[in-house]
mmCIF file of the C-alpha atoms, coordinates in Angstrom:
data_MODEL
# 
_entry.id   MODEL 
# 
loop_
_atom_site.group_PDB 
_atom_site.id 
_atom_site.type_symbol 
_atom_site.label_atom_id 
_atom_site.label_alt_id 
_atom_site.label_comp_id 
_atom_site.label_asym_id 
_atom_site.label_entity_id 
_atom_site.label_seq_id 
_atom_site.pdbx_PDB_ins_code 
_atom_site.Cartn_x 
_atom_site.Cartn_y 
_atom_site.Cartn_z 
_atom_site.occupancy 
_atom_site.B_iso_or_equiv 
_atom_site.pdbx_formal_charge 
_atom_site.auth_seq_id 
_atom_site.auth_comp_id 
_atom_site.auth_asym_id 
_atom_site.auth_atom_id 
_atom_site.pdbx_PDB_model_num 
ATOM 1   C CA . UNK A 1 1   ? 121.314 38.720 141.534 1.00 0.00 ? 1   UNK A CA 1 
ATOM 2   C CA . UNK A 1 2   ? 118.882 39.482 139.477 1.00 0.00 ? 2   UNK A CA 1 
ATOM 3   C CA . UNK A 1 3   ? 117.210 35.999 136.988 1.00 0.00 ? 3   UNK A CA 1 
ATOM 4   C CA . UNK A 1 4   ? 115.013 38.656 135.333 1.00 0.00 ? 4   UNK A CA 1 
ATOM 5   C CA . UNK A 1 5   ? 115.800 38.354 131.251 1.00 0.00 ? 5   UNK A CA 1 
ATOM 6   C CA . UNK A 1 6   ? 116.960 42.049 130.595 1.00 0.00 ? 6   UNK A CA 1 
ATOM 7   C CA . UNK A 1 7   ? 114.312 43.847 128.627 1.00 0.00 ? 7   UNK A CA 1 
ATOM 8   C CA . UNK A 1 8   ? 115.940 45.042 125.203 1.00 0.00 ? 8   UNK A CA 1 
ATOM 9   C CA . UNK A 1 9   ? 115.871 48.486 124.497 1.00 0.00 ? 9   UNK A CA 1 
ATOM 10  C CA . UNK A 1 10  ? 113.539 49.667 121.635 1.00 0.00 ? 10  UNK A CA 1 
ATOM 11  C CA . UNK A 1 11  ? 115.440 49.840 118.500 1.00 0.00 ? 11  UNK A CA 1 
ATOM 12  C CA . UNK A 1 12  ? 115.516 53.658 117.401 1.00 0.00 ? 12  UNK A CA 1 
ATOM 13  C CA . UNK A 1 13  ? 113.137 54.800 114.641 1.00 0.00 ? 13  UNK A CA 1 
ATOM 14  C CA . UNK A 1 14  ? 116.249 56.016 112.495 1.00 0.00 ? 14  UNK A CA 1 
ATOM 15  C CA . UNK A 1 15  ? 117.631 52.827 113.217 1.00 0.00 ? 15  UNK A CA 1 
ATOM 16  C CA . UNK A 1 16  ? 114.639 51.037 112.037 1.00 0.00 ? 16  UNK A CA 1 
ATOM 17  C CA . UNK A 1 17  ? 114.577 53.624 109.261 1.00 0.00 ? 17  UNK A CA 1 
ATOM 18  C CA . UNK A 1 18  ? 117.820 52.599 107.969 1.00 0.00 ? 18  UNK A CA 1 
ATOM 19  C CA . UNK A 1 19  ? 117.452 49.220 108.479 1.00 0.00 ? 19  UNK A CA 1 
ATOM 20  C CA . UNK A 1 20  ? 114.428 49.072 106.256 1.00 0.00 ? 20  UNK A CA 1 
ATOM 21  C CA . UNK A 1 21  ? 115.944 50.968 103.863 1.00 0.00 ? 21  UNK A CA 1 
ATOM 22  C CA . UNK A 1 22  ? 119.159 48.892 103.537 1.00 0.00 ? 22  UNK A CA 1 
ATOM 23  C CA . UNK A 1 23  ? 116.919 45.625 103.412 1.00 0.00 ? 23  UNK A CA 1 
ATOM 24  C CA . UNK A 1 24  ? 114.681 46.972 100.875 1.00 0.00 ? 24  UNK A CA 1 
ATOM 25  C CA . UNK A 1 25  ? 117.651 48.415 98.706  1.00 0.00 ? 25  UNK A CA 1 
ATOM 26  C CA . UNK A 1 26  ? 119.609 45.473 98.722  1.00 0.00 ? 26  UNK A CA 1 
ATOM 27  C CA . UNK A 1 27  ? 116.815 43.038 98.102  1.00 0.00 ? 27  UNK A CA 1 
ATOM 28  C CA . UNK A 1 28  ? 115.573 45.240 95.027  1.00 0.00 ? 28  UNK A CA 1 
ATOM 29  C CA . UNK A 1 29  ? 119.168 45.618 93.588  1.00 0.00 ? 29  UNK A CA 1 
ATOM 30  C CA . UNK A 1 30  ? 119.689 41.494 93.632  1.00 0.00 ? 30  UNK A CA 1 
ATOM 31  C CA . UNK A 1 31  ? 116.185 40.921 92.828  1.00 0.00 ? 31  UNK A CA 1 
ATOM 32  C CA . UNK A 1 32  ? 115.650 44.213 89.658  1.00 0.00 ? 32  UNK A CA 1 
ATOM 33  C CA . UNK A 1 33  ? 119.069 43.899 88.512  1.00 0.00 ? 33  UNK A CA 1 
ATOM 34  C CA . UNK A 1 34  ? 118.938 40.150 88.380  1.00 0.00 ? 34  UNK A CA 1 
ATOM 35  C CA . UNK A 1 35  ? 115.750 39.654 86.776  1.00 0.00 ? 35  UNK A CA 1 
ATOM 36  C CA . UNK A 1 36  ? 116.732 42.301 84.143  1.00 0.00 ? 36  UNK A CA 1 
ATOM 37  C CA . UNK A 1 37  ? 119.879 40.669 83.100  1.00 0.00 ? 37  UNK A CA 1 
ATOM 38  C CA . UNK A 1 38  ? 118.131 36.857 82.823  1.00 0.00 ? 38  UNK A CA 1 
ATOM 39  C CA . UNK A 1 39  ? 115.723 38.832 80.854  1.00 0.00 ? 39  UNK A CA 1 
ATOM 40  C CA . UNK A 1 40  ? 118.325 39.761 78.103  1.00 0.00 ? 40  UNK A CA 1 
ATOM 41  C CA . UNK A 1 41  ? 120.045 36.712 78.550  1.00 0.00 ? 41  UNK A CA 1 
ATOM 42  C CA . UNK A 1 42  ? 116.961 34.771 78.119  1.00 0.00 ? 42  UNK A CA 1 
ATOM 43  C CA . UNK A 1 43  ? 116.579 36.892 74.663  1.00 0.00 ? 43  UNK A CA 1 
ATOM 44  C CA . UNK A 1 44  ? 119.865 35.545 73.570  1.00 0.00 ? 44  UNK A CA 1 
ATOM 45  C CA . UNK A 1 45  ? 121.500 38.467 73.162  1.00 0.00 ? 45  UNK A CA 1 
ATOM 46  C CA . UNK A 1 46  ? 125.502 39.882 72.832  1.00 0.00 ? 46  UNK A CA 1 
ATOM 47  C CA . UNK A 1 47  ? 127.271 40.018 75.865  1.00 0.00 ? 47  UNK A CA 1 
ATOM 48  C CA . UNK A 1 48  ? 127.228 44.508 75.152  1.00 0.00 ? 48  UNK A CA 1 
ATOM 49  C CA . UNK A 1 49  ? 123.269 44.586 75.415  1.00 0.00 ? 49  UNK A CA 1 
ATOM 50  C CA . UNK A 1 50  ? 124.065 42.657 78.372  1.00 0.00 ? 50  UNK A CA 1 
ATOM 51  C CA . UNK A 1 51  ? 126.323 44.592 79.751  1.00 0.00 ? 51  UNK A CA 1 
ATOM 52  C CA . UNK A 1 52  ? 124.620 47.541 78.774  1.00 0.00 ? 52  UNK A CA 1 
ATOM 53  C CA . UNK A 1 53  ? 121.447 46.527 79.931  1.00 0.00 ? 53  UNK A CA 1 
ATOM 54  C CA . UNK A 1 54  ? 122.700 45.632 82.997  1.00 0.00 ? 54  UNK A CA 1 
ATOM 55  C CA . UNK A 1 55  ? 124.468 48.850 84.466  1.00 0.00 ? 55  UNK A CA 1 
ATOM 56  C CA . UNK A 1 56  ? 121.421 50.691 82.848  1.00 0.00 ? 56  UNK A CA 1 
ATOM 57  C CA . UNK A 1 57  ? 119.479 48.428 85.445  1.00 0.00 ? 57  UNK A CA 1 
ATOM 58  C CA . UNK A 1 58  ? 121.748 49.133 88.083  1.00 0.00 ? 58  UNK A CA 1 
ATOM 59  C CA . UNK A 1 59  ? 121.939 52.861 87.737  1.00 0.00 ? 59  UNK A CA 1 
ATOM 60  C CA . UNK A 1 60  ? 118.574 53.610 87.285  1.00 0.00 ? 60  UNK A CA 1 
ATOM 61  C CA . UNK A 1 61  ? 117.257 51.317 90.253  1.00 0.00 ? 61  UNK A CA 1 
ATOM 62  C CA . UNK A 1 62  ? 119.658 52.560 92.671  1.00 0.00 ? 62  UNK A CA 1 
ATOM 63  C CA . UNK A 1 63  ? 118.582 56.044 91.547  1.00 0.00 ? 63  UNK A CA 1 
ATOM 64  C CA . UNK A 1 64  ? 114.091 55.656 91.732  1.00 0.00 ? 64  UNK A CA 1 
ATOM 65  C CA . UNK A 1 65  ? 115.434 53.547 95.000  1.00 0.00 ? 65  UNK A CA 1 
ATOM 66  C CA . UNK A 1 66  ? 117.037 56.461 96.592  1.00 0.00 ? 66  UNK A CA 1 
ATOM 67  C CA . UNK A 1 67  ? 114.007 58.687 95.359  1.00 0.00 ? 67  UNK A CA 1 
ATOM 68  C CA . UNK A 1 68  ? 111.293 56.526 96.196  1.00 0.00 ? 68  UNK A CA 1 
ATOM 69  C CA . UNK A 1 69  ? 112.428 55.901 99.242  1.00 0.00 ? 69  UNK A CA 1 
ATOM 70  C CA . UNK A 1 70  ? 113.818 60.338 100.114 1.00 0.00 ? 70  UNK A CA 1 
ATOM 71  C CA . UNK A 1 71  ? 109.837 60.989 99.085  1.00 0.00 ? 71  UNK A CA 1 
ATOM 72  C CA . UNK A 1 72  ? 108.250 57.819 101.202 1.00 0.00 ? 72  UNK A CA 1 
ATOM 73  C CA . UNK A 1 73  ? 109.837 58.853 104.462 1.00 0.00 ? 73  UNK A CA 1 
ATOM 74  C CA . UNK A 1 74  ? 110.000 62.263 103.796 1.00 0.00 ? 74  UNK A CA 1 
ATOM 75  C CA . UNK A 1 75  ? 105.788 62.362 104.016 1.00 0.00 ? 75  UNK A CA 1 
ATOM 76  C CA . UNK A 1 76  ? 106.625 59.926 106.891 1.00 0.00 ? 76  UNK A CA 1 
ATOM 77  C CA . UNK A 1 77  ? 108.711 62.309 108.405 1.00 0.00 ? 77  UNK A CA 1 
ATOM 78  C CA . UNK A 1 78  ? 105.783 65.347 108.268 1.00 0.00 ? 78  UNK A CA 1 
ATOM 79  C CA . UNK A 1 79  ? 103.296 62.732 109.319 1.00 0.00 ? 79  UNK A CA 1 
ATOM 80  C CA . UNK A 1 80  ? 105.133 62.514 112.423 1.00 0.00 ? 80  UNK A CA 1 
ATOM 81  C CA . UNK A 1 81  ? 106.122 66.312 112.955 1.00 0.00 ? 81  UNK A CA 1 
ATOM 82  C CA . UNK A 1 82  ? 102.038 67.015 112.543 1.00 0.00 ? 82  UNK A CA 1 
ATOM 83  C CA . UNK A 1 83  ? 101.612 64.246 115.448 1.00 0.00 ? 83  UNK A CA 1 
ATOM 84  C CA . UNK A 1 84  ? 104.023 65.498 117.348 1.00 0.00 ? 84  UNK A CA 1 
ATOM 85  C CA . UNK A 1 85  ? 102.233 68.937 117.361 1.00 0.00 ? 85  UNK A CA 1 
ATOM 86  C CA . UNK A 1 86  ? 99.256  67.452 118.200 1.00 0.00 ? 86  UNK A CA 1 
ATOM 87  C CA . UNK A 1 87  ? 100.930 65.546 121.189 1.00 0.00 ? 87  UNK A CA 1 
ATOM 88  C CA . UNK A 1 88  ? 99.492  62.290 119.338 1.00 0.00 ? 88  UNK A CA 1 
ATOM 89  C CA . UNK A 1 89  ? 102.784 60.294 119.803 1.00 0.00 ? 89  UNK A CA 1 
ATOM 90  C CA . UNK A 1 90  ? 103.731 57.759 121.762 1.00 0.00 ? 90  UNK A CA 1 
ATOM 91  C CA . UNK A 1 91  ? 107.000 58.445 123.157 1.00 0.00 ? 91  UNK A CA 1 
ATOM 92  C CA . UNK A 1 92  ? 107.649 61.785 125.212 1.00 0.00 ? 92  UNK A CA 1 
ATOM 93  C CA . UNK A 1 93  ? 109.037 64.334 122.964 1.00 0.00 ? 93  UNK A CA 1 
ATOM 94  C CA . UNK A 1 94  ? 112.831 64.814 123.926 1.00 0.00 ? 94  UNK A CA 1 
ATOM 95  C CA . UNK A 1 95  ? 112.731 60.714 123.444 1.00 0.00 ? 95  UNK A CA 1 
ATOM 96  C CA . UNK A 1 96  ? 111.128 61.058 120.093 1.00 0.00 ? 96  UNK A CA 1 
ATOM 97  C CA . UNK A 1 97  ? 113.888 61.091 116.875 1.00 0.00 ? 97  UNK A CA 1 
ATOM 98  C CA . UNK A 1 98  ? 112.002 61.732 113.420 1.00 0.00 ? 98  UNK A CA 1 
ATOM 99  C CA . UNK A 1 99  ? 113.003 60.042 110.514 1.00 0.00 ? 99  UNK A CA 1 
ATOM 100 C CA . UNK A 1 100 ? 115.135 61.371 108.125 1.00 0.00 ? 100 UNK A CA 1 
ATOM 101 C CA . UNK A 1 101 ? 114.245 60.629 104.212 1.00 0.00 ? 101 UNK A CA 1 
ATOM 102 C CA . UNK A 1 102 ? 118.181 61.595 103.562 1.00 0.00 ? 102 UNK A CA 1 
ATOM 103 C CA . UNK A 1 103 ? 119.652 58.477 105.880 1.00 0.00 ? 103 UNK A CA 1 
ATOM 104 C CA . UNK A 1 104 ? 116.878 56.075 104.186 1.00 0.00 ? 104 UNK A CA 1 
ATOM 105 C CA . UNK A 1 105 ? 117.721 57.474 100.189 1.00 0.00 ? 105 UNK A CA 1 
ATOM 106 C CA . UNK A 1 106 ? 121.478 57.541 100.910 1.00 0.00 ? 106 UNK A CA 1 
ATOM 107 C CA . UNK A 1 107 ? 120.768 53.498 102.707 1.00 0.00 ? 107 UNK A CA 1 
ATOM 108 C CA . UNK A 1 108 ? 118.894 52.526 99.992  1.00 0.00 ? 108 UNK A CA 1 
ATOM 109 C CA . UNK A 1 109 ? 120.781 53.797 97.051  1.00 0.00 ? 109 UNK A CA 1 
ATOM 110 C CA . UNK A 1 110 ? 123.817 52.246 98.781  1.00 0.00 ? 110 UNK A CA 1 
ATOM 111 C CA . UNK A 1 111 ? 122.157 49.099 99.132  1.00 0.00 ? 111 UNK A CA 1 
ATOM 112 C CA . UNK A 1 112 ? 120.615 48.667 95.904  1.00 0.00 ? 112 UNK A CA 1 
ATOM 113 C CA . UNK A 1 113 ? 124.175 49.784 94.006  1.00 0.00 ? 113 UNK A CA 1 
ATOM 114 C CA . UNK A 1 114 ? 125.587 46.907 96.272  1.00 0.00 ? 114 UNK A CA 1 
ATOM 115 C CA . UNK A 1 115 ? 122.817 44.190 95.728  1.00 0.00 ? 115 UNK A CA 1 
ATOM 116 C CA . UNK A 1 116 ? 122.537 44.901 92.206  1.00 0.00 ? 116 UNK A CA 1 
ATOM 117 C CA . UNK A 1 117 ? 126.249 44.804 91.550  1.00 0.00 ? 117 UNK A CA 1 
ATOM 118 C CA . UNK A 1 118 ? 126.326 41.073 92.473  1.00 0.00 ? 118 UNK A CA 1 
ATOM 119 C CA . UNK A 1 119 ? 124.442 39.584 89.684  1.00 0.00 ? 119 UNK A CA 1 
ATOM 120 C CA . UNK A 1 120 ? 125.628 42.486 87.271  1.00 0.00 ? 120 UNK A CA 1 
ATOM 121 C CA . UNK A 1 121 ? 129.075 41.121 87.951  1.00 0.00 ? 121 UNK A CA 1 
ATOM 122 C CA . UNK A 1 122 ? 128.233 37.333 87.787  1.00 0.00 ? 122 UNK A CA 1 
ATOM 123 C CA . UNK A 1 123 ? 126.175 37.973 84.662  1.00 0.00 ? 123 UNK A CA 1 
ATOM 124 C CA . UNK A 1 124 ? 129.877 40.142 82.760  1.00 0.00 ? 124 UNK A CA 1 
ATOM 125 C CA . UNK A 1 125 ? 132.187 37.883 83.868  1.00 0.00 ? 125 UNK A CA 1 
ATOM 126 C CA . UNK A 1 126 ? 130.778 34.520 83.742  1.00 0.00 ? 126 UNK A CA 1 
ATOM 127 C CA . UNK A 1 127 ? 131.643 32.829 80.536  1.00 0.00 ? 127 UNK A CA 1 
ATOM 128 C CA . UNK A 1 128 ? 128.204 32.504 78.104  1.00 0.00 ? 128 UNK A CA 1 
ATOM 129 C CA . UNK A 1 129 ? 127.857 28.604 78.854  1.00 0.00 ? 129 UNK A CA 1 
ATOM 130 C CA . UNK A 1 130 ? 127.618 29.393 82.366  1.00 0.00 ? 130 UNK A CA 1 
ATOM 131 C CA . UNK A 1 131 ? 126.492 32.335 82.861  1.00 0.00 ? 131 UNK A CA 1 
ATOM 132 C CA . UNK A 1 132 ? 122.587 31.415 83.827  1.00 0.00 ? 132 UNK A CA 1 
ATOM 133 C CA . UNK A 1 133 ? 124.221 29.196 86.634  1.00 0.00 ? 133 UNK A CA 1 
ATOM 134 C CA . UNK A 1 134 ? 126.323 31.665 87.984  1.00 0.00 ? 134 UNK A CA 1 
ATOM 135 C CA . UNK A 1 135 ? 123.854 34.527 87.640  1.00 0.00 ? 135 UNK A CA 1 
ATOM 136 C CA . UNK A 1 136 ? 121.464 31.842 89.629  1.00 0.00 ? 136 UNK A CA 1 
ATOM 137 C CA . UNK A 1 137 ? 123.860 31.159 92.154  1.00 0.00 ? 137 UNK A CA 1 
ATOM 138 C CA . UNK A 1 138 ? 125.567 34.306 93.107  1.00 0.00 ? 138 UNK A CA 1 
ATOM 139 C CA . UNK A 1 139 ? 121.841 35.323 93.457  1.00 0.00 ? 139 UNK A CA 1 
ATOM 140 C CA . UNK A 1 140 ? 120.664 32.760 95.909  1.00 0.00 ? 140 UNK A CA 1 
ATOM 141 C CA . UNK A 1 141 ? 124.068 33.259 97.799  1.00 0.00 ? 141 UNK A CA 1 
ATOM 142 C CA . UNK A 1 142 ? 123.484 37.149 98.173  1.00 0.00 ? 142 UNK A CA 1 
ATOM 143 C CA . UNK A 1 143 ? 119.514 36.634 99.103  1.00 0.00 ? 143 UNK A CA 1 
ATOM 144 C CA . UNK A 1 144 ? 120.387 33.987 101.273 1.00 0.00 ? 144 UNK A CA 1 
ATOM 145 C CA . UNK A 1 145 ? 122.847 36.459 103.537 1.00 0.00 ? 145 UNK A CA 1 
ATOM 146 C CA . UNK A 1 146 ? 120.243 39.629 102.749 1.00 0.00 ? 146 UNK A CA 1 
ATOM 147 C CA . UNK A 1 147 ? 117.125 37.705 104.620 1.00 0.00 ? 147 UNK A CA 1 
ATOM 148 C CA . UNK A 1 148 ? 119.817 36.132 107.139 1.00 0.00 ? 148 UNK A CA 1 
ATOM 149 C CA . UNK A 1 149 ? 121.124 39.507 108.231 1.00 0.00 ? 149 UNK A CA 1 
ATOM 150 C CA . UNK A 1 150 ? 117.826 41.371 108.174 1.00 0.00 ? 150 UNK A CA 1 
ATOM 151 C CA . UNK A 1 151 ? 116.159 38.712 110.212 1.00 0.00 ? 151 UNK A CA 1 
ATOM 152 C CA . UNK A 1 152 ? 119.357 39.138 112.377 1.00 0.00 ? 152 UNK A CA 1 
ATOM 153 C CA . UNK A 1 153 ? 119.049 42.847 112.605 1.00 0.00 ? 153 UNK A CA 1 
ATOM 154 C CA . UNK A 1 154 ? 115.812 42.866 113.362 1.00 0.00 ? 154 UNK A CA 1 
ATOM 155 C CA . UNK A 1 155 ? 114.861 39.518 115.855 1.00 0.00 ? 155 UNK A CA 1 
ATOM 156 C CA . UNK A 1 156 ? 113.022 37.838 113.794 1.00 0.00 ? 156 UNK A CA 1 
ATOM 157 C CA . UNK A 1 157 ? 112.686 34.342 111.984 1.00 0.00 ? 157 UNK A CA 1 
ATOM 158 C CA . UNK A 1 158 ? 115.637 33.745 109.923 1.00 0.00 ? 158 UNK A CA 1 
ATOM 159 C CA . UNK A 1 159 ? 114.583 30.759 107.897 1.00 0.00 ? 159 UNK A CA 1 
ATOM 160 C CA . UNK A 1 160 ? 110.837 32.464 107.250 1.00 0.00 ? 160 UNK A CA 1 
ATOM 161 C CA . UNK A 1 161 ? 113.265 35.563 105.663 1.00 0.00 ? 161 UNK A CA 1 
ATOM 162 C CA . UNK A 1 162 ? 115.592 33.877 104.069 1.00 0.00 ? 162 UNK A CA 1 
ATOM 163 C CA . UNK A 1 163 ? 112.933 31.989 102.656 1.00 0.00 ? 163 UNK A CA 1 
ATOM 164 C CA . UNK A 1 164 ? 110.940 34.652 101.508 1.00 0.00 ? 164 UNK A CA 1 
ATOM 165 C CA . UNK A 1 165 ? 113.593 36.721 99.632  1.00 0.00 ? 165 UNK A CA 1 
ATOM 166 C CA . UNK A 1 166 ? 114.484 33.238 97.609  1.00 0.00 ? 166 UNK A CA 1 
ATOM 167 C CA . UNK A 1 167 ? 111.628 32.627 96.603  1.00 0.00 ? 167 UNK A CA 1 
ATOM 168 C CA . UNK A 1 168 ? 110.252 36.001 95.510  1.00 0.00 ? 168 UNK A CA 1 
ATOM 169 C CA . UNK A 1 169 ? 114.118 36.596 94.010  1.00 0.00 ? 169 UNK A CA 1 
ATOM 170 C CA . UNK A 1 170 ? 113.953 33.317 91.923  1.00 0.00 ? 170 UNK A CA 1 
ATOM 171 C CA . UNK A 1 171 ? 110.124 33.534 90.869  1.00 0.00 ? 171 UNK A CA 1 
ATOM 172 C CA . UNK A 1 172 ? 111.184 37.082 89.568  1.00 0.00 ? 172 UNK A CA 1 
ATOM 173 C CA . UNK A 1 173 ? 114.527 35.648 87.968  1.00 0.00 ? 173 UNK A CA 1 
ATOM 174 C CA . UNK A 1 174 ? 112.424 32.894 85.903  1.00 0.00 ? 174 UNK A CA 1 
ATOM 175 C CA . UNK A 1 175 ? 108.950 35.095 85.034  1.00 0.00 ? 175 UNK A CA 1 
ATOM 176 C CA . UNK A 1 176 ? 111.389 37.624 83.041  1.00 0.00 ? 176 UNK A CA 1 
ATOM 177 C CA . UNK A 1 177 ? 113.379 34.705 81.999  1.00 0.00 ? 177 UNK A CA 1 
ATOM 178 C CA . UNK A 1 178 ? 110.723 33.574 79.917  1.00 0.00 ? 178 UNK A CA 1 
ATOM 179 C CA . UNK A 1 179 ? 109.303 36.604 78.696  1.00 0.00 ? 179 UNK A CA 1 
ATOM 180 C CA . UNK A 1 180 ? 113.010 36.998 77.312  1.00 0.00 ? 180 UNK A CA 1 
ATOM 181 C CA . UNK A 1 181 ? 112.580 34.089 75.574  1.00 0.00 ? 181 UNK A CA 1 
ATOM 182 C CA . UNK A 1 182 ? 109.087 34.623 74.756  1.00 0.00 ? 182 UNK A CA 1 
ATOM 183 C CA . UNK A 1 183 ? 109.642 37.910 73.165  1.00 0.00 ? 183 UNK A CA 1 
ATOM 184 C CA . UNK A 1 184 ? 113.601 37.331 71.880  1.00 0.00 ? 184 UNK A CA 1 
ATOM 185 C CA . UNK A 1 185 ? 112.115 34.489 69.886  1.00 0.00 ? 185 UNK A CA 1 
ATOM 186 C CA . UNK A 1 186 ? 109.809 36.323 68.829  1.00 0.00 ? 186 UNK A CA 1 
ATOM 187 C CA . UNK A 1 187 ? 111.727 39.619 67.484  1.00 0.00 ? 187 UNK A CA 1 
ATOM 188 C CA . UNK A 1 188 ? 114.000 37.779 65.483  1.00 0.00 ? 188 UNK A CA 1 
# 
């Protein structure tokens, strides 16, 4: 019998790919599409701009997300074929799996269409007295479970991730806030 702790195998570079990709998409969608809204709200404006600013939000994040992130891997990906020529990697070659910008745009554009939707939805449906408090609170749920599972995912410190996507999430959420106010006040 063997008391050694297994060593874990090395989590794929596609895997890690996606992973990253998913994380980042989903934390952007809450995080943009949530600030965006409580920046409208915050202007005091009809529930259409809302609405209207909202899936504009949505649609175009999900869309630079799944661009940004096809171009970002992509020159990843040709970094690591001009290695590779070179013999300048670290794993033997028939081990070696490049990573693809298509998996990380499709990821991403998934993930930020599904993070985004959350406080797009809270912020339509939730009626105009409550609708800060339920933007608020769908928000911290969905960061809460984003930083749990991508600490998960990855082995590493739940409570320092969780943590860190609140906190950047509801800094963001209450900076354009106020400039909503700022400026709605302002305007009319």
């Amino acid at each position: 019998m063997n008391d050694q702790p297994q060593a874990e195998q090395p989590t794929s570079n596609a895997t890690m790919n996606k992973l990253r990709a998913a994380v980042l998409g989903a934390n952007d969608g809450i995080v943009s599409t949530s600030s965006v809204v409580m920046g409208v709200v915050g202007a005091g404006v009809n529930n259409q701009i809302i609405f209207t600013t909202g899936l504009a939000a949505l649609v175009a994040g999900a869309l630079s997300m799944a661009v940004g992130e096809y171009v970002s891997v992509s020159s990843q990906r040709d970094a690591e074929k001009a290695n590779a020529k070179k013999g300048m990697h670290p794993f033997h070659h028939d081990d070696f799996e490049f990573t693809n910008p298509y998996q990380a745009a499709v990821a991403s554009f998934i993930a930020f269409t599904a993070g985004g939707l959350i406080p797009f939805v809270a912020a339509i449906l939730s009626p105009e007295s409550e609708r800060i408090i339920m933007i608020v609170a769908a928000v911290i749920i969905a960061l809460l479970i984003t930083g749990f599972t991508s600490a998960a995912i990855g082995g590493a410190s739940r409570l320092r991730a969780m943590s860190r996507v609140m906190v950047g999430g509801l800094l963001a959420m209450a900076i354009t806030y106020f400039v909503g106010a700022l400026f709605g006040a302002t305007l009319s």
